[in-house]
C-alpha positions as a printed NumPy array, in Angstrom:
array([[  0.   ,   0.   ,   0.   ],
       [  1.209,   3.707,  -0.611],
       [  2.158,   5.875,   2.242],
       [ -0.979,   8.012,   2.812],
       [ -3.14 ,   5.082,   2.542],
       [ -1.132,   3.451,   5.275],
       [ -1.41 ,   6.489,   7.718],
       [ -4.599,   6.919,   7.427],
       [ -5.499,   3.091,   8.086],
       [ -3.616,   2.795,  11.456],
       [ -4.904,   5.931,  12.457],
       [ -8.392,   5.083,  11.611],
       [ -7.808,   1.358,  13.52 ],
       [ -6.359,   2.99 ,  15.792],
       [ -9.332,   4.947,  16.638],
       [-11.525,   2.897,  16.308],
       [ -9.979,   0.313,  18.829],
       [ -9.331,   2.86 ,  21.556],
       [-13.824,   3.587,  20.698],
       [-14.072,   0.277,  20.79 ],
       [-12.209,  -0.147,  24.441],
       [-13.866,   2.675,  25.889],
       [-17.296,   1.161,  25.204],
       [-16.674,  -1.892,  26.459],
       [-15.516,   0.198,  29.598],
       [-19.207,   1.508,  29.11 ],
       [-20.697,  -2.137,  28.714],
       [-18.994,  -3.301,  31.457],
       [-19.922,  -0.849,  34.007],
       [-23.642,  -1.16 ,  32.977],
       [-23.29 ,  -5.34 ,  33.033],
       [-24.015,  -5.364,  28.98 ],
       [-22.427,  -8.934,  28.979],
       [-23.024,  -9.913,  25.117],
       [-21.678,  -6.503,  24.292],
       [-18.795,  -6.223,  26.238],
       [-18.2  , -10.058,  24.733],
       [-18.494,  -8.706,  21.547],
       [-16.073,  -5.652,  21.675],
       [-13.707,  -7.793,  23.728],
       [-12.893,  -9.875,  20.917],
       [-12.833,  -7.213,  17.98 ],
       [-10.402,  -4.944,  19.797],
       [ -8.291,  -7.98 ,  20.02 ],
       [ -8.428,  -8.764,  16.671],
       [ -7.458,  -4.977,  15.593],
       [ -4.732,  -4.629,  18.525],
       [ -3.144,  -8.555,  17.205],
       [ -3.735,  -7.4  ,  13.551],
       [ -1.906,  -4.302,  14.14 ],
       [  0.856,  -5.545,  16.296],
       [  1.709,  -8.705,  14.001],
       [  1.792,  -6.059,  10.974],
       [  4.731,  -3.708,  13.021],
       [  6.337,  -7.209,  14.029],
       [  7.359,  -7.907,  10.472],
       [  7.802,  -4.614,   8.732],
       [  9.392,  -2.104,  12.424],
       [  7.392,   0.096,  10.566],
       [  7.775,   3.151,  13.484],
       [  5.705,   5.458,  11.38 ],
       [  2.759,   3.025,  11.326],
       [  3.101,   2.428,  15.077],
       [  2.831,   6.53 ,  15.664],
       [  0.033,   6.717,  13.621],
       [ -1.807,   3.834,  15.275],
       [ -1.248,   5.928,  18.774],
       [ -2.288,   9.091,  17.093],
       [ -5.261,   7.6  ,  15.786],
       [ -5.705,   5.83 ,  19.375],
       [ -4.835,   9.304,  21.216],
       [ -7.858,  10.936,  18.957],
       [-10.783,   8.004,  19.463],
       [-10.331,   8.327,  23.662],
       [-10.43 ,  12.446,  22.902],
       [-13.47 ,  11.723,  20.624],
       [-14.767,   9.729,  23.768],
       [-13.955,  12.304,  26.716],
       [-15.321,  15.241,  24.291],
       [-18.674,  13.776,  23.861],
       [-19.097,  12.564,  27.369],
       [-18.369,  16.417,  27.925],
       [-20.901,  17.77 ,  26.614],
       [-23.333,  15.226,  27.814],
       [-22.384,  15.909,  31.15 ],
       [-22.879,  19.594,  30.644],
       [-25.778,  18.811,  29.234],
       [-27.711,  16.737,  31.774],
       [-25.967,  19.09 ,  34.775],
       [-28.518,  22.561,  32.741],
       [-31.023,  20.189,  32.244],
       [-31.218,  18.944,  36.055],
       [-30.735,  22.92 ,  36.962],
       [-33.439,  23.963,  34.945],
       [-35.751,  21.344,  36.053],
       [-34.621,  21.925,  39.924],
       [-35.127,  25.755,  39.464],
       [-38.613,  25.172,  37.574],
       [-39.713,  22.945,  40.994],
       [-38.652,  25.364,  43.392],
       [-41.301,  26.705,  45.859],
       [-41.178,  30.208,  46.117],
       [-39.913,  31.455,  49.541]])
């Protein structure tokens, strides 16, 4: 494969395995056991996949853009969660201000 195509593959695995880890975090946490079954084993396929691939070729530049690619999927993650956070904290306000009794 060329160059670009390469990047953009182990960044794209690699983002999509470090989605992939963080739900099952998710699935665990909430007892989802077929799920967390489920992303168990495709993570491990990706991470083996990956790792068997930089075995034969010490291909560095593949290995950075795997962690790149992992570093943005857990942002992706802890942005989202963000804002749903905020979220639900102005929803719960509003709703707590809306029930107040007036003193």
């Amino acid at each position: 494969m060329n160059l670009p195509l390469n990047i953009l593959l182990y960044a794209v695995i690699g983002c999509g395995e470090w989605y992939l880890a963080l739900r099952r975090t998710l699935a665990c946490a909430r007892g989802e056991k077929v799920q967390l079954v489920c992303l168990v084993f495709i993570e491990n396929i990706l991470g083996l996949w990956v790792l068997s691939n930089f075995i034969r070729t010490s291909d560095w530049l593949m290995a950075i853009c795997y962690a790149s690619g992992s570093a943005l999927g857990a942002l992706i993650i802890a942005v989202r969660d963000g804002h749903t956070q905020a979220e639900a904290a102005a929803t719960a306000a509003a709703h707590a201000e809306a029930h107040e009794a007036p003193v």
